[in-house]
C-alpha distance (Angstrom), angle and dihedral (degrees) to the residues before:
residue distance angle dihedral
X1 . . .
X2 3.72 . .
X3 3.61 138.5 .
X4 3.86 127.0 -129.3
X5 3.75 137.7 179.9
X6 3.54 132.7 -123.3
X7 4.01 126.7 -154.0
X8 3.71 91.2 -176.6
X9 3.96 98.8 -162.8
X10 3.38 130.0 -8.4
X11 3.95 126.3 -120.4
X12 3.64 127.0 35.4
X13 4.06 91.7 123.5
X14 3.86 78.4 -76.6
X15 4.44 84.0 103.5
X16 3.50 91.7 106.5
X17 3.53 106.6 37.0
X18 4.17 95.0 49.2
X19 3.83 81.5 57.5
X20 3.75 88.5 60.4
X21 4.05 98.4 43.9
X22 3.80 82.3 49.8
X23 3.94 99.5 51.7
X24 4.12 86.2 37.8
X25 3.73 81.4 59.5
X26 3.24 98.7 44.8
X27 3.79 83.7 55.5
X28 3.69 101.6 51.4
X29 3.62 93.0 40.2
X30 3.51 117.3 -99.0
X31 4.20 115.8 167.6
X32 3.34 100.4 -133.7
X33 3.92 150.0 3.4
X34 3.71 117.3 -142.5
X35 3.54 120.5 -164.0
X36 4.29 123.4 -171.4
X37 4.08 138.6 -154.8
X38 3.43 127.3 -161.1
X39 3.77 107.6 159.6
X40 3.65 103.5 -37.7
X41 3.67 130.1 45.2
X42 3.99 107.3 24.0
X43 4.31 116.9 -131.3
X44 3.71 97.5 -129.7
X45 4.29 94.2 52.7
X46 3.98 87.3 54.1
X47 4.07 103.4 35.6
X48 3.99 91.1 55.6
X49 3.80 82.0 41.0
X50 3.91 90.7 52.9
X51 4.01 84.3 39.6
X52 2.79 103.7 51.9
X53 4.64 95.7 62.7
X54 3.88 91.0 33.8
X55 3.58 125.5 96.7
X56 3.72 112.4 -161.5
X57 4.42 114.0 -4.0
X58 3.33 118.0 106.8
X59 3.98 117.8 -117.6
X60 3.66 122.3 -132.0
X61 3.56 144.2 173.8
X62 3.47 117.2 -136.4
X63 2.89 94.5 -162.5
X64 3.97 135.7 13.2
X65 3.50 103.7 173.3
X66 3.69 120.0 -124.9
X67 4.13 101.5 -145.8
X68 4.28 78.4 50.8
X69 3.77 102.2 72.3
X70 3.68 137.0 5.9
X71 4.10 111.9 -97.4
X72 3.92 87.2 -114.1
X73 4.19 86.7 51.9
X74 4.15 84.8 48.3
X75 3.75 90.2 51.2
X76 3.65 90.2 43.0
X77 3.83 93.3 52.0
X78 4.21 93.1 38.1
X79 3.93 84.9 52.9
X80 3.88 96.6 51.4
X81 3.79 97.5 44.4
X82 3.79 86.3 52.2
X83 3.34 97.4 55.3
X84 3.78 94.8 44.7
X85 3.52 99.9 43.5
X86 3.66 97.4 51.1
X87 4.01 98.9 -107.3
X88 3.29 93.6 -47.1
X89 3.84 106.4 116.3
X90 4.06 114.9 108.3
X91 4.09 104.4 -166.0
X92 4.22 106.4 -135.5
X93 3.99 107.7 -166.6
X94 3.86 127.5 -165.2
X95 3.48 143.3 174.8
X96 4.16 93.2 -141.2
X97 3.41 111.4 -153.6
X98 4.12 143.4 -67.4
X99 3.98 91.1 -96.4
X100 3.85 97.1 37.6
X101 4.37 93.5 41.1
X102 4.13 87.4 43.3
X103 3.56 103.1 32.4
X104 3.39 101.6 40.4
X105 3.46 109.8 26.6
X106 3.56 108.8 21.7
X107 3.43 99.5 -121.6
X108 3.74 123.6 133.7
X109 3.81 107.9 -117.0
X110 3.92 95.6 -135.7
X111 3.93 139.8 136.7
X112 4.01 87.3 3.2
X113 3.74 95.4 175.4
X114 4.13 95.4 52.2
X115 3.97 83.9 39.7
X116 3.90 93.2 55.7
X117 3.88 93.1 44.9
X118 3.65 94.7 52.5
X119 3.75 97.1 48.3
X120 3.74 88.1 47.6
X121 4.02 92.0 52.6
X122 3.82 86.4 43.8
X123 3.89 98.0 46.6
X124 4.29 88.7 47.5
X125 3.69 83.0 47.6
X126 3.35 94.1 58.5
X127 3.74 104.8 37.2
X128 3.76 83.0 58.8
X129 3.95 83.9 75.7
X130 3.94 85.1 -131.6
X131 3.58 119.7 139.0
X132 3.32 98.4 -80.1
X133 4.63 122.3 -129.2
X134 3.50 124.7 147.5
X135 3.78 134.3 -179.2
X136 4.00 114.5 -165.4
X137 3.95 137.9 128.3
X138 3.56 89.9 -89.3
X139 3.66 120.5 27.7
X140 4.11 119.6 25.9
X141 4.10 109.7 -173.6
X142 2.89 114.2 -136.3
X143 4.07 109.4 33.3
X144 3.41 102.7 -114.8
X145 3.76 132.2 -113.7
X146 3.99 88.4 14.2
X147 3.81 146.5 89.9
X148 3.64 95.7 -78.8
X149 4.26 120.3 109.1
X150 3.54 137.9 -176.0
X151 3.58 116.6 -76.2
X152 3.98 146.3 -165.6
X153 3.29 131.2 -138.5
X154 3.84 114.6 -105.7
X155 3.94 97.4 -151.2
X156 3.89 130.6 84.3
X157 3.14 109.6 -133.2
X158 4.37 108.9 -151.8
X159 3.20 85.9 -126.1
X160 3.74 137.4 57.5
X161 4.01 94.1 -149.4
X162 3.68 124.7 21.2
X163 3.55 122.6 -160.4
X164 4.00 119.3 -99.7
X165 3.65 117.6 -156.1
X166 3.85 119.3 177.6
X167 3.83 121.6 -155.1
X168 3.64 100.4 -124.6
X169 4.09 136.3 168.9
X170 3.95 108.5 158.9
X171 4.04 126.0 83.2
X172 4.00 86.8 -121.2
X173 4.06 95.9 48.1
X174 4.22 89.8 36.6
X175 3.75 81.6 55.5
X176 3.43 101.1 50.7
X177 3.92 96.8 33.4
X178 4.49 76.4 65.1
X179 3.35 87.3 51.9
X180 3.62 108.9 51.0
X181 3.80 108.6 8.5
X182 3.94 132.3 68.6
X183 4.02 89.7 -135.4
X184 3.24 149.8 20.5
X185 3.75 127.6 -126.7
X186 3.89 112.4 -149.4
X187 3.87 135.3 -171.0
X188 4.31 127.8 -167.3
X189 4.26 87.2 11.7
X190 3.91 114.7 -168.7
X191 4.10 113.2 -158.4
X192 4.19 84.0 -159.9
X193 3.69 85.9 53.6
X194 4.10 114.1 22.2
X195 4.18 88.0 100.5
X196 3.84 93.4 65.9
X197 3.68 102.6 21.3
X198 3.59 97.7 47.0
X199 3.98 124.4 -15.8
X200 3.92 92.8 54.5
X201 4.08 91.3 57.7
X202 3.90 94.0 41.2
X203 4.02 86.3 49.6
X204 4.11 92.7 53.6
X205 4.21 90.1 49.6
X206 3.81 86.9 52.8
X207 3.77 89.4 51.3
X208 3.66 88.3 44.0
X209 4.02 85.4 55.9
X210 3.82 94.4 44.4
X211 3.86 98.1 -103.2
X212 3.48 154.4 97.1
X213 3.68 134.7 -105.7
X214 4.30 85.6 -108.6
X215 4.10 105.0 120.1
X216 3.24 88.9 16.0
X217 3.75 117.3 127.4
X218 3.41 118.0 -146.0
X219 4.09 104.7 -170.7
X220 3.39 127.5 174.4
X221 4.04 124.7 167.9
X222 3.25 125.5 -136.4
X223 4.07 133.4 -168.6
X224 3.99 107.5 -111.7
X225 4.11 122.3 -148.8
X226 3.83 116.0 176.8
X227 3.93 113.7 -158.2
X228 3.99 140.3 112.5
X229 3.32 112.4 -61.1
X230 3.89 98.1 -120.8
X231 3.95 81.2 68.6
X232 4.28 94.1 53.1
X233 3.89 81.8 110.6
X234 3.56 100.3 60.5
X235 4.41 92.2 36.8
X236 3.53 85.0 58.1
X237 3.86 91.8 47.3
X238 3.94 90.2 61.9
X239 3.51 86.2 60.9
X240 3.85 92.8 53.5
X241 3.94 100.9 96.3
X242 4.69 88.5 43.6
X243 4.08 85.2 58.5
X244 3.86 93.6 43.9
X245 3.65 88.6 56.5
X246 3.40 103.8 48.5
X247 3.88 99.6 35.6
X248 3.88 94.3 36.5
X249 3.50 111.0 25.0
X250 4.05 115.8 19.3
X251 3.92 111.0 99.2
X252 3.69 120.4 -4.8
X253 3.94 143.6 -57.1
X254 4.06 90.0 -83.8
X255 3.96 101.0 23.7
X256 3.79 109.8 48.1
X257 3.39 104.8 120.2
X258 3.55 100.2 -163.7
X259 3.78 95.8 50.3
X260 4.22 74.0 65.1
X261 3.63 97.5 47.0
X262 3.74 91.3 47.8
X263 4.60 87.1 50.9
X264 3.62 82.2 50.4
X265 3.93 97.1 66.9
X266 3.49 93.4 44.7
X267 3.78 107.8 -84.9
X268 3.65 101.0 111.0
X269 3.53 96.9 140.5
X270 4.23 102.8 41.7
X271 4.05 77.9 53.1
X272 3.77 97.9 57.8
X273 4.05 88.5 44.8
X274 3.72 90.6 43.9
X275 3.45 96.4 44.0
X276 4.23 94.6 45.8
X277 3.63 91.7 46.2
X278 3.69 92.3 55.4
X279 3.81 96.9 48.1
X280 3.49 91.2 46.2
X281 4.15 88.2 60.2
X282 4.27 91.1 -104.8
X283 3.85 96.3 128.9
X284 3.36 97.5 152.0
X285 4.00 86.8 44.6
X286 3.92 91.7 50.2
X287 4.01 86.7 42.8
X288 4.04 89.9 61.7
X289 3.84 98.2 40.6
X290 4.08 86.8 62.4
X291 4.08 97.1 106.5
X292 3.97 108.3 -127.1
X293 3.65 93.3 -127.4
X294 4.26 91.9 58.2
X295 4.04 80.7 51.8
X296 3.83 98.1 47.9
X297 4.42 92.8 44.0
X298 3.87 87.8 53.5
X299 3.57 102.0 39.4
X300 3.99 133.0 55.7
X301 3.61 102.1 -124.0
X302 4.20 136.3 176.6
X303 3.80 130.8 0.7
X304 3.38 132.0 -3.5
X305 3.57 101.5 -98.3
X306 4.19 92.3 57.2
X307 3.38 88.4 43.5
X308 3.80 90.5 48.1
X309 3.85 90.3 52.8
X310 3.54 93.7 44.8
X311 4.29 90.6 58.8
X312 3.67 85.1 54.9
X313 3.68 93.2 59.6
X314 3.76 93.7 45.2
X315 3.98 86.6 52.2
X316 3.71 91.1 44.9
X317 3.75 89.7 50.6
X318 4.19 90.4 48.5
X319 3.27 113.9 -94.0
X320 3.58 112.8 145.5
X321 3.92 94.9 -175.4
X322 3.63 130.9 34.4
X323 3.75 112.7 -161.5
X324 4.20 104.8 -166.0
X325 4.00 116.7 -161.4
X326 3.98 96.3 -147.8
X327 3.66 106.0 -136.3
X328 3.98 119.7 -144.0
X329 3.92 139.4 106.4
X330 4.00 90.7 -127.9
X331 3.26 134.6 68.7
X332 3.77 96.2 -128.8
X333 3.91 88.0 42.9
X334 3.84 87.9 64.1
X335 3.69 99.1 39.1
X336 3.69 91.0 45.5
X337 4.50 81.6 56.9
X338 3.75 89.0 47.5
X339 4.08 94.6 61.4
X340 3.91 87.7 39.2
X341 3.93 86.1 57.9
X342 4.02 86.4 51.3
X343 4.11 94.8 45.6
X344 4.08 83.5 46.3
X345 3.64 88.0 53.7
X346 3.57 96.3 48.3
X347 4.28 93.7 40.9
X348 3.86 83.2 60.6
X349 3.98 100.5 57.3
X350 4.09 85.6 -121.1
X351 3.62 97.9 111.9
């Protein structure tokens, strides 16, 4: 199993210092560096920024959202950061979310899972360097009856195939992320429950597709606190208001697809309270109702030695990549994380 890094988003007056966690990772190792956009800093902008004073990670976006760019414009982008960062680039896809894709973009948040497959298909196509036509539901290249015709893409890519990820949470998307992807982006991971929640799906779309789960990459991230473990309760406190958020208050009532992930391991009922106290404006409410043990199975939490056991179970359960968001309001705090994620690694023989 190996260890990446993720930046989450960039500004804050944290510019500076994400640079440094990223070139400390660089140095110690890591496989990759993801970087995300919702609707402020934009993924490509910062990865060819991180690219561009690293030596050897791998840059990825985790995610490029689909209702941001057309799939030519993504293959575009994914070509150029390859070829400047040395073959380095890792292309994460997503379909956001109703409020971002509507709100934001202006783009109606409908038939997600034919959407994604399309602009996959479309974005191969094109990387290819073909000549590049399309007929679907949702994109048809060129426009017809007009001036428009087929074209290639100008720019080598250094490699011949880059590796597609898609950020994916339901059975249906899991599925087809097997089936058409070469990994899987995952969010709010549970090693006692990655098999049914997530592995098992991902398994049946490779099946679909004729192949295995080998080369795929399973990677999930996962917030990181380093402390004694007498203090686990108050780590996974600071991590409190990020749960809220996602479980109560990301997406809507009916399309908040973490709310779902979090019925799925059994907490059906902390979800509904989290998820109404949030909506009705009760952060701090929603913040208390998260259970501690829903914290502590999607978080990396205490000393090295728990934290060591717990990568075992994530590699036992399949993941091939663990992505750890270093928590701490210093610098030092979070580079002082990043080398306990590398001594973890190493204290459970998966280095």
């Amino acid at each position: 199993m190996k260890l990446g890094i993720n930046l989450g988003y960039w500004g804050a007056g944290m510019d500076a210092d994400n640079l440094a966690v990223a070139q400390e990772a660089d140095r110690l190792g890591y496989a990759v560096c993801w970087a995300a956009e919702a609707y402020g800093s934009d993924a490509p902008t910062v990865l060819s920024w991180v690219a561009a004073q690293t030596e050897r990670i791998d840059v990825g976006s985790a995610i490029f959202q689909i209702p941001a760019r057309t799939p030519a414009m993504t293959a575009m982008t994914a070509a150029t950061l390859d070829s400047l960062s040395g073959g380095r680039f890792r292309l994460g896809l997503g379909v956001s979310g109703p409020q971002v894709s509507e709100g934001w973009y202006g783009v109606k948040f409908d038939k997600p899972l034919a959407r994604t497959r399309e602009y996959v298909e479309i974005v191969r196509k094109a990387m290819t360097r073909e000549r590049l036509s399309y007929e679907g539901q949702h994109w048809t290249l060129p426009l017809p009856g007009g001036p428009g015709k087929p074209l290639k893409l100008t720019v080598h890519p250094q490699r011949s195939h880059i590796p597609l990820y898609i950020a994916a949470i339901g059975p249906k998307n899991l599925t087809q992320t097997g089936e058409i992807a070469d990994g899987a982006l995952l969010i709010f991971p549970s090693a006692d429950h990655l098999e049914e929640t997530a592995v098992a799906h991902i398994r049946a779309g490779r099946e679909k597709a004729g192949k295995t789960l080998e080369g795929f990459d399973v990677c999930p991230t996962l917030p990181l606190a380093v402390g004694a473990d007498k203090d686990v309760s108050a780590l996974a406190d600071t991590f409190r208001p990020y749960t809220a958020l996602y479980v109560g208050g990301m997406g809507s009532r009916k399309q908040n697809f973490y709310n779902q992930l979090a019925r799925r391991m059994g907490y059906e009922k902390e979800a509904t309270e989290i998820q109404d106290k949030y909506l009705a404006g009760d952060k701090e409410g929603a913040a208390a109702a998260i259970p501690h043990q829903l914290i502590d199975q999607t978080t990396l939490l205490g000393s090295v030695e728990r934290i060591a056991d717990r990568m075992q179970a994530y590699a036992a359960a399949g993941v091939t990549t663990l992505t750890l968001a270093p928590a701490g309001f210093t610098l030092e705090e979070r580079i002082a994380s990043l080398r306990a994620g590398t001594e973890a690694l190493e204290r459970a023989g998966l280095a």
